[in-house]
Structure formats: structure tokens, C-alpha cells
Backbone as XML, in Angstrom:
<?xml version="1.0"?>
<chain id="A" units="angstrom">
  <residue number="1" name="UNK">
    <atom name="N" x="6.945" y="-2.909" z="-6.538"/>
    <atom name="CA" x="5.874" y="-3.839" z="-6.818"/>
    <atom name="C" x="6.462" y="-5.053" z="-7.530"/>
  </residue>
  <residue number="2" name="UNK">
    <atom name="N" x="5.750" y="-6.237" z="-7.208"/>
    <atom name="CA" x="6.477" y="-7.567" z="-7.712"/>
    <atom name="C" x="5.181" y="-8.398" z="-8.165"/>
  </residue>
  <residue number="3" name="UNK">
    <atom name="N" x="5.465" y="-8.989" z="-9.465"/>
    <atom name="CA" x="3.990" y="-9.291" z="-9.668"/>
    <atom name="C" x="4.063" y="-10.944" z="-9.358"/>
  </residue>
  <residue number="4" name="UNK">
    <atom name="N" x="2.646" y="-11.369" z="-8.699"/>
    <atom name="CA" x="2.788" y="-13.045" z="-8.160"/>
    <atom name="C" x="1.849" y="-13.602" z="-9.166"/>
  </residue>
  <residue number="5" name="UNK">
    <atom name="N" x="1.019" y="-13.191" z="-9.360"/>
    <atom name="CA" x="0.150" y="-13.884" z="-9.984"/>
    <atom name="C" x="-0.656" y="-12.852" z="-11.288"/>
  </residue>
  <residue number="6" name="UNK">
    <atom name="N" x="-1.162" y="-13.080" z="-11.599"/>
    <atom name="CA" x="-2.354" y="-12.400" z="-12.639"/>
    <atom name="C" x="-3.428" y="-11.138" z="-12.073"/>
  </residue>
  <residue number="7" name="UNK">
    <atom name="N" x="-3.314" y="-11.364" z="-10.603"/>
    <atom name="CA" x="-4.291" y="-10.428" z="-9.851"/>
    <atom name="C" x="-3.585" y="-10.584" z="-8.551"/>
  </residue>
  <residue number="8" name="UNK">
    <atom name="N" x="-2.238" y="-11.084" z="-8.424"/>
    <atom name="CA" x="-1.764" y="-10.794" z="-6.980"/>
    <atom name="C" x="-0.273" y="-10.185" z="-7.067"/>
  </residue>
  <residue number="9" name="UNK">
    <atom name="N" x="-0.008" y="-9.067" z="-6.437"/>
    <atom name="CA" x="1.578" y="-8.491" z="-6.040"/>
    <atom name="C" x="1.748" y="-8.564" z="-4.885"/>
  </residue>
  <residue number="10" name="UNK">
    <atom name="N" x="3.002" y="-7.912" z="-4.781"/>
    <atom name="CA" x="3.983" y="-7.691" z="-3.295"/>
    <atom name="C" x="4.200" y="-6.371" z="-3.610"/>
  </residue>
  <residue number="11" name="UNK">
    <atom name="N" x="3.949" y="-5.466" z="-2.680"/>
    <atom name="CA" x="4.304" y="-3.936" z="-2.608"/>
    <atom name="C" x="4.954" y="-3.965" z="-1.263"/>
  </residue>
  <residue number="12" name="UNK">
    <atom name="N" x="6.249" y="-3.400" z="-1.438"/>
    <atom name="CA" x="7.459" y="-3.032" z="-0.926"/>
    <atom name="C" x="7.308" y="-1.433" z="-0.314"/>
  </residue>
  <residue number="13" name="UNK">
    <atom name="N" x="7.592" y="-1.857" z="0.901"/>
    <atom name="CA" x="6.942" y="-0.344" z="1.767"/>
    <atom name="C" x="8.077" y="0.097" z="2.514"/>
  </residue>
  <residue number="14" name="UNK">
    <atom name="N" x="8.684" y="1.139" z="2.542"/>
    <atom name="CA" x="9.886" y="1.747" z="3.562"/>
    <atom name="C" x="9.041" y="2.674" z="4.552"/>
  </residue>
  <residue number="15" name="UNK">
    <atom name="N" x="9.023" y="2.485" z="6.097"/>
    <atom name="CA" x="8.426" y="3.595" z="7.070"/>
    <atom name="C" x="9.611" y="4.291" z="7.926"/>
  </residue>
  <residue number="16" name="UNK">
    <atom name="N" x="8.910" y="5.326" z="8.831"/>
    <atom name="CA" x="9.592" y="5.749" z="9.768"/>
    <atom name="C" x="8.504" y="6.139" z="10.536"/>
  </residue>
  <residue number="17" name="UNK">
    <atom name="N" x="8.689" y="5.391" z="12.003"/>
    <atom name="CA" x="7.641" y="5.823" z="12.887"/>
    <atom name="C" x="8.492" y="7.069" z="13.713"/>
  </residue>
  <residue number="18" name="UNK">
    <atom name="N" x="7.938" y="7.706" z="14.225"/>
    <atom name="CA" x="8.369" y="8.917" z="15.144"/>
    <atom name="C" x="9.490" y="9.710" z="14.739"/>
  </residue>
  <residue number="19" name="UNK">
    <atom name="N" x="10.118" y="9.512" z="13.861"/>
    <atom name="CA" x="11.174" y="10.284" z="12.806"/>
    <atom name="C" x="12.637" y="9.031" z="13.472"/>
  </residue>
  <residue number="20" name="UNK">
    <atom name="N" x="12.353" y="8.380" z="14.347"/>
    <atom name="CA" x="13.293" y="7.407" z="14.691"/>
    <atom name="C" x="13.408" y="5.567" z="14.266"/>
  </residue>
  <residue number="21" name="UNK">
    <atom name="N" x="12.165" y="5.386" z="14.135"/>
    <atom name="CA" x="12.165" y="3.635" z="13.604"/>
    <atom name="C" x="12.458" y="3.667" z="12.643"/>
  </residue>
  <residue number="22" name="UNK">
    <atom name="N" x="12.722" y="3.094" z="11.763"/>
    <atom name="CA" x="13.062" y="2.916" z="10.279"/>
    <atom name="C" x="13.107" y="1.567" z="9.864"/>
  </residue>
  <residue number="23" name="UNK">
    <atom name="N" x="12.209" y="1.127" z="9.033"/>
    <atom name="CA" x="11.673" y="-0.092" z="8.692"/>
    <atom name="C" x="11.077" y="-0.376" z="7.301"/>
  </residue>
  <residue number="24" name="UNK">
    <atom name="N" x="11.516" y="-2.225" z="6.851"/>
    <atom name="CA" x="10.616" y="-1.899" z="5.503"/>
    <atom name="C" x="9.495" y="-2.895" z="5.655"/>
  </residue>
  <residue number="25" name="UNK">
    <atom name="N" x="8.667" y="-3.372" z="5.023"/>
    <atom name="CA" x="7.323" y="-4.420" z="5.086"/>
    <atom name="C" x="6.622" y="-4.384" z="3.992"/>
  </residue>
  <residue number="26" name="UNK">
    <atom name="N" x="5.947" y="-5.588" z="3.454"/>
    <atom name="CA" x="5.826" y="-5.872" z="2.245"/>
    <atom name="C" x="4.253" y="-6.170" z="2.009"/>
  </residue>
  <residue number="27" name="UNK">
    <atom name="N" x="3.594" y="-5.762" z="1.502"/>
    <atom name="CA" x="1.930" y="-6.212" z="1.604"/>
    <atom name="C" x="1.681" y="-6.760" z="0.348"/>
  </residue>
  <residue number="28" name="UNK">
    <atom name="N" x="0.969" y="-7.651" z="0.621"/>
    <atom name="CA" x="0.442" y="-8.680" z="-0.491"/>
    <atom name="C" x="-1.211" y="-7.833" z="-0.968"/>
  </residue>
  <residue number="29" name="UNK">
    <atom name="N" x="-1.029" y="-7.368" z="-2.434"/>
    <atom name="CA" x="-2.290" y="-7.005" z="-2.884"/>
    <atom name="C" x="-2.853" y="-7.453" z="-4.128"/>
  </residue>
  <residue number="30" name="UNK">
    <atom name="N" x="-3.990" y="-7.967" z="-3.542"/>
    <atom name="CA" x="-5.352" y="-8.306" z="-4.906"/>
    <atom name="C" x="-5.262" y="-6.884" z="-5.961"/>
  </residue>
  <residue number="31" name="UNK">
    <atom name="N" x="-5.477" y="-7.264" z="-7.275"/>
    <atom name="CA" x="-5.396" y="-5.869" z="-7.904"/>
    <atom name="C" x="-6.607" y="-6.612" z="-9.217"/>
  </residue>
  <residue number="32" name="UNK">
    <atom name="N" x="-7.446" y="-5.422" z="-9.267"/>
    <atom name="CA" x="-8.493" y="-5.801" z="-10.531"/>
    <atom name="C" x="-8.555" y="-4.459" z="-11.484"/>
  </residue>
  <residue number="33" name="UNK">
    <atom name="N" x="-8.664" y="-4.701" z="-12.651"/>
    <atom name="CA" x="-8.761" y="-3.908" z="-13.638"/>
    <atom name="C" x="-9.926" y="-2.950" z="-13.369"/>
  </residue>
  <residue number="34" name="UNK">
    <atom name="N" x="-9.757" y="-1.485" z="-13.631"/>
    <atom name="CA" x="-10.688" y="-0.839" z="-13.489"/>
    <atom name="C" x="-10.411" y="0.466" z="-14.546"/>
  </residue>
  <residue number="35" name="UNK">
    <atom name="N" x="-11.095" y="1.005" z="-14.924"/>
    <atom name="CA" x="-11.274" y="1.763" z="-16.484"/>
    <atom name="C" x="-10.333" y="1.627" z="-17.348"/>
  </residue>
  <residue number="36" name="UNK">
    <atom name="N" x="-9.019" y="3.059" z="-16.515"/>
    <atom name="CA" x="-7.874" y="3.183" z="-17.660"/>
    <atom name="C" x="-6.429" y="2.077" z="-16.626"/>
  </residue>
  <residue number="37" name="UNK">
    <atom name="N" x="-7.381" y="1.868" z="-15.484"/>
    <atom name="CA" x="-6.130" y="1.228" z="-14.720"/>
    <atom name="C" x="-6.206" y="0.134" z="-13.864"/>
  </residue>
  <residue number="38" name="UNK">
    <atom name="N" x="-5.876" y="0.132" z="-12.710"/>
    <atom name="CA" x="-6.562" y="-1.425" z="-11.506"/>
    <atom name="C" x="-6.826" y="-0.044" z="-10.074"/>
  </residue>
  <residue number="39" name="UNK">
    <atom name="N" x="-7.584" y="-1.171" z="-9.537"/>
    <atom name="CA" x="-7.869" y="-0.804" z="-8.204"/>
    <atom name="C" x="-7.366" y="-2.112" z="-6.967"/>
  </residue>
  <residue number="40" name="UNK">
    <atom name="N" x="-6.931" y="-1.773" z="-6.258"/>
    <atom name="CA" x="-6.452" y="-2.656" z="-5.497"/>
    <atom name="C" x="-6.521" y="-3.123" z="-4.162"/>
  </residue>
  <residue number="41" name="UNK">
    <atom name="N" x="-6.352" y="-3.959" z="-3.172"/>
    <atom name="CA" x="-6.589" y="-4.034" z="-1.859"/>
    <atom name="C" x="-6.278" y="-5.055" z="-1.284"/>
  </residue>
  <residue number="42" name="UNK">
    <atom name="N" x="-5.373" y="-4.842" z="0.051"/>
    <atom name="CA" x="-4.566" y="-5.704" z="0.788"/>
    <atom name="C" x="-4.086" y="-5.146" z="2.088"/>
  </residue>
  <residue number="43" name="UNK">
    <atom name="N" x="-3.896" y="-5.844" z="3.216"/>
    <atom name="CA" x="-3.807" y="-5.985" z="4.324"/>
    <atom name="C" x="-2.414" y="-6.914" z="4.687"/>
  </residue>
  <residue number="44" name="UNK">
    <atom name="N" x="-1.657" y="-6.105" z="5.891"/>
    <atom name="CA" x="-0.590" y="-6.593" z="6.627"/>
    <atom name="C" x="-0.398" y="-7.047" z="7.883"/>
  </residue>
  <residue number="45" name="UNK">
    <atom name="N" x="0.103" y="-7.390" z="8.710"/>
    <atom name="CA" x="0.395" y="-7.044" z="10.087"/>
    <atom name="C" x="1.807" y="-6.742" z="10.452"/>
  </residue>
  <residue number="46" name="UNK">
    <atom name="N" x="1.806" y="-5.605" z="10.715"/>
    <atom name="CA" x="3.229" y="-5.329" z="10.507"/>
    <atom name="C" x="3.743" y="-5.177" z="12.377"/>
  </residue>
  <residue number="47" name="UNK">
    <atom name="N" x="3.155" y="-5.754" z="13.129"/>
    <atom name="CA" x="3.495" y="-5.913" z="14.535"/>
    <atom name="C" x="2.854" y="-5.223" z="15.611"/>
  </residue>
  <residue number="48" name="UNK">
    <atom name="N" x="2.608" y="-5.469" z="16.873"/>
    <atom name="CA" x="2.062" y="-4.422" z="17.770"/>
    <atom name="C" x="2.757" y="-2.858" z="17.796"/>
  </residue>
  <residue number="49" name="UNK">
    <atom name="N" x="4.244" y="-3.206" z="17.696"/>
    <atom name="CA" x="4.854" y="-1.897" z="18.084"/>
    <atom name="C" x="4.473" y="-1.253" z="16.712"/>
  </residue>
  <residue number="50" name="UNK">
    <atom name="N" x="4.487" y="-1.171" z="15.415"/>
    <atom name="CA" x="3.948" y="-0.664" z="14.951"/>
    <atom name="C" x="2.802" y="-0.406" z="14.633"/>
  </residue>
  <residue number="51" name="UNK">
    <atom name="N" x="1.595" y="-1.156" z="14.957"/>
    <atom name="CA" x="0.450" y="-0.559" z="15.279"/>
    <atom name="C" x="-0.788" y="-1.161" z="14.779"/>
  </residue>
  <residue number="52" name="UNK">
    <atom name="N" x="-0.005" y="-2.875" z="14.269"/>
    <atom name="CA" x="-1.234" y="-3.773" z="14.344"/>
    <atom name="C" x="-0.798" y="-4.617" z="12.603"/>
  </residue>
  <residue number="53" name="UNK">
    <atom name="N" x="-2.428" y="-4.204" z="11.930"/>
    <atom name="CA" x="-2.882" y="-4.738" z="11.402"/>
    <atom name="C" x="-3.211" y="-3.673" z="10.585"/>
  </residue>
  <residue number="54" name="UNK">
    <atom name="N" x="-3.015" y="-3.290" z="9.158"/>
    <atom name="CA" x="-3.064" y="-2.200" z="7.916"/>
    <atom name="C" x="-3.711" y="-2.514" z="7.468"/>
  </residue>
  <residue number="55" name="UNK">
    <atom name="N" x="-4.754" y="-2.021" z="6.821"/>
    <atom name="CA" x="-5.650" y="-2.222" z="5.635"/>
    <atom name="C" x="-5.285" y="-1.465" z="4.496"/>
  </residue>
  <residue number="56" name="UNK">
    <atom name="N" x="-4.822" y="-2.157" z="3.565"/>
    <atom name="CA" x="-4.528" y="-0.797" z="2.186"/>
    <atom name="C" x="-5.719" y="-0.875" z="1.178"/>
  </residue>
  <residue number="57" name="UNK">
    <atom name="N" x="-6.046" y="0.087" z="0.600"/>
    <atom name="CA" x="-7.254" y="0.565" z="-0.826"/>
    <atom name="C" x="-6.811" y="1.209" z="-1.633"/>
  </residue>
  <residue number="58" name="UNK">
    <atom name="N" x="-6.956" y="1.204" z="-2.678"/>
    <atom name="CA" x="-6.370" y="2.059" z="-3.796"/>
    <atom name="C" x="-7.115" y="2.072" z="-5.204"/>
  </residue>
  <residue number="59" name="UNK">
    <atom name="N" x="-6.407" y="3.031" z="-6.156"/>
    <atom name="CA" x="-6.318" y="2.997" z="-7.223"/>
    <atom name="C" x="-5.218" y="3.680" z="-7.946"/>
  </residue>
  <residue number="60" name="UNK">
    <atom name="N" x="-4.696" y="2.462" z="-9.178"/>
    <atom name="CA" x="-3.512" y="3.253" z="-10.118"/>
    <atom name="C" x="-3.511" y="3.081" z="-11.437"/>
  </residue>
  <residue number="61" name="UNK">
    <atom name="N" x="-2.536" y="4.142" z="-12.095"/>
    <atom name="CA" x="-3.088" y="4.475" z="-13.603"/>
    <atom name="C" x="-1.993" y="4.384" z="-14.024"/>
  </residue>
  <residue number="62" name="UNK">
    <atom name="N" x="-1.281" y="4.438" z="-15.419"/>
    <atom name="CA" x="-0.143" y="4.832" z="-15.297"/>
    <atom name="C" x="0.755" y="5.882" z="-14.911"/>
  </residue>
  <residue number="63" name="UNK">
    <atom name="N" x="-0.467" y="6.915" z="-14.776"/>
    <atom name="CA" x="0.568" y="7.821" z="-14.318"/>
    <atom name="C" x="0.050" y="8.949" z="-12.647"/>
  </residue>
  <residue number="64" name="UNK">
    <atom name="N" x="-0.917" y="7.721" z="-12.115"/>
    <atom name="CA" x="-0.683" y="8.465" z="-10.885"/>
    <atom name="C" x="-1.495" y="7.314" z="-10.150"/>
  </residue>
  <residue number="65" name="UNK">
    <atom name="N" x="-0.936" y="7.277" z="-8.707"/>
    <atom name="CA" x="-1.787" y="6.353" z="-7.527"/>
    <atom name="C" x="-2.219" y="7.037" z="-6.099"/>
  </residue>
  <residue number="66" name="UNK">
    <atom name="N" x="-3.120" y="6.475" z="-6.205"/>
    <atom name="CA" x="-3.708" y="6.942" z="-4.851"/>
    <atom name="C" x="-4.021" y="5.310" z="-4.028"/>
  </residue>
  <residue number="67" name="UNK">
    <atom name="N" x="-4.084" y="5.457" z="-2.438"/>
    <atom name="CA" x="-4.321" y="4.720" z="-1.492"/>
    <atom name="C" x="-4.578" y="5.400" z="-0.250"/>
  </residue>
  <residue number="68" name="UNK">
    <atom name="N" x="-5.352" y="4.295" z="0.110"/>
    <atom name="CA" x="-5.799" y="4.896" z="1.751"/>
    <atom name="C" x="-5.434" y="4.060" z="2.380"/>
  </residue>
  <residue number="69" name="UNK">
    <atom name="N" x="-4.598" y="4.042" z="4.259"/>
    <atom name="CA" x="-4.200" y="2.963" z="4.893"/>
    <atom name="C" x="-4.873" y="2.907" z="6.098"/>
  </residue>
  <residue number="70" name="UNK">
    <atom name="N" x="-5.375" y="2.311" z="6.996"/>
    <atom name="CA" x="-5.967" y="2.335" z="8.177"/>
    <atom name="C" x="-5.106" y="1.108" z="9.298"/>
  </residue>
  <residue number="71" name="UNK">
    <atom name="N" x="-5.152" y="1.489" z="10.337"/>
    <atom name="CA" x="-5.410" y="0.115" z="11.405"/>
    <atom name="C" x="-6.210" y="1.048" z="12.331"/>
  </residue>
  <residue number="72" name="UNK">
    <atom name="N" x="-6.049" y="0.307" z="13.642"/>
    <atom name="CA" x="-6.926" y="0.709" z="14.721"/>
    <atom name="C" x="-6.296" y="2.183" z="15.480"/>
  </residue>
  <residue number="73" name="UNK">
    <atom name="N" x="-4.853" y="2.194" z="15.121"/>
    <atom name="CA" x="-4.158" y="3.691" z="16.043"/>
    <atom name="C" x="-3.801" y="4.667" z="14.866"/>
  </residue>
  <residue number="74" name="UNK">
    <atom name="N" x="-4.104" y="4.135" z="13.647"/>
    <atom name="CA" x="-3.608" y="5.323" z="12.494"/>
    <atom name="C" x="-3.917" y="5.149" z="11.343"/>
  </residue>
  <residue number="75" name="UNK">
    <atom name="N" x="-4.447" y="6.124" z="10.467"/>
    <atom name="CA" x="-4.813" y="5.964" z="9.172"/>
    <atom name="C" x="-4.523" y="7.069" z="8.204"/>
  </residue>
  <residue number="76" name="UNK">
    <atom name="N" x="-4.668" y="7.207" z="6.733"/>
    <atom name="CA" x="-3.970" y="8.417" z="5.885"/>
    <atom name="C" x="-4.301" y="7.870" z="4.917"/>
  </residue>
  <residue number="77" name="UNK">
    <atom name="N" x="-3.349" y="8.885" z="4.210"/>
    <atom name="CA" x="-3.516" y="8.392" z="2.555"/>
    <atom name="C" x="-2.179" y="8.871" z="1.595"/>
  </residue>
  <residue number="78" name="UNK">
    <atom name="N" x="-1.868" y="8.362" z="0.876"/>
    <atom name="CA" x="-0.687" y="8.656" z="-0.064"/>
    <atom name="C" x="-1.365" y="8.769" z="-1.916"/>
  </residue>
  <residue number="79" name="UNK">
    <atom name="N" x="-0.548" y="9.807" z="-2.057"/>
    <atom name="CA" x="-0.512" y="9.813" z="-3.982"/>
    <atom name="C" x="0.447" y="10.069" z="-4.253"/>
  </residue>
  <residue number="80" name="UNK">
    <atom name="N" x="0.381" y="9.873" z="-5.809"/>
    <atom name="CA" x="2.261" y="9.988" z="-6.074"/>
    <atom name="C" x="1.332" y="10.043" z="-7.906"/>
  </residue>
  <residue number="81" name="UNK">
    <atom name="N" x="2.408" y="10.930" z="-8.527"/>
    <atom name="CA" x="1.828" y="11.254" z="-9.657"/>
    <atom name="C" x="3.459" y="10.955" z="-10.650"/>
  </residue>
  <residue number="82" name="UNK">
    <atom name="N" x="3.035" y="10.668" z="-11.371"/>
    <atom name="CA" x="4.532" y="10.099" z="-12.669"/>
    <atom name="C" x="4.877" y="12.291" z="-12.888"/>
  </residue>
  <residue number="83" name="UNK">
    <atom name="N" x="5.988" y="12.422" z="-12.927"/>
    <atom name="CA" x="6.700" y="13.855" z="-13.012"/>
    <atom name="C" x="6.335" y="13.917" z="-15.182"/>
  </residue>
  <residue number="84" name="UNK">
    <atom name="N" x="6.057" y="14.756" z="-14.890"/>
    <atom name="CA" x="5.928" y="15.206" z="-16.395"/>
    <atom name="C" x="7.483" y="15.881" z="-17.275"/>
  </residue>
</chain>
């Protein structure tokens, strides 16, 4: 994460499509304060061959994040929790 502004970053993404592409791409996200942490949301296009146009959603705390990603051929979700 790279911070641009006061309410804007760059999140730095490494993929692998089919256990063979291997690629990185960078999404620009709005982030607003929300209780103990921010909630966030931003969108890419990371090409046809990969599969369009991403929508990212989230929320993070210090010590754990969640997001949901969508385009039109695939969607999920990731968390990641700080190791105790």
C-alpha cells in the first residue's frame, strides 16, 4: 500500500491466473475512516485476458482485512489477519 493522498492509495497486487500467468497490478483505492479502522473501494482494469474490469470493497483494522473482488467472469474474497 502507498499512500497518495489523505483518502487515496495504490495497492500493489501479485496474481496467478491458471497456476501459469504470473502478474502484478496496482489499484487505486478511496479509503474512509470507519470505527476502529477504514473501509475502502476501488476498481481496475487489468485487461481482457485477464478478465476485464475489478471492483474491490473492503474493510481494515490494524490487525486484520477483509475484501471482496468482482468483474464480469470472476469474483471472491480475501482476509489476512496480523499473526499473533
Amino acid at each position: 500500500m502507498a499512500r497518495e493522498s489523505e483518502s487515496q492509495y495504490q495497492a500493489r497486487f501479485r496474481a496467478t491466473f491458471g497456476g501459469v500467468f504470473h502478474f502484478g497490478y496496482t489499484v487505486p483505492l478511496e479509503m474512509q475512516p470507519h470505527d476502529i479502522g477504514w473501509e475502502f473501494n476501488g476498481e481496475a482494469n487489468l485487461g481482457k485476458l485477464a478478465g476485464g474490469v475489478y471492483y474491490y470493497e473492503g474493510r481494515a483494522t490494524p490487525t486484520n482485512l477483509f475484501s471482496t473482488y468482482r468483474s464480469s467472469k470472476d469474483h471472491g474474497r480475501f482476509e489476512m489477519k496480523r499473526p499473533r
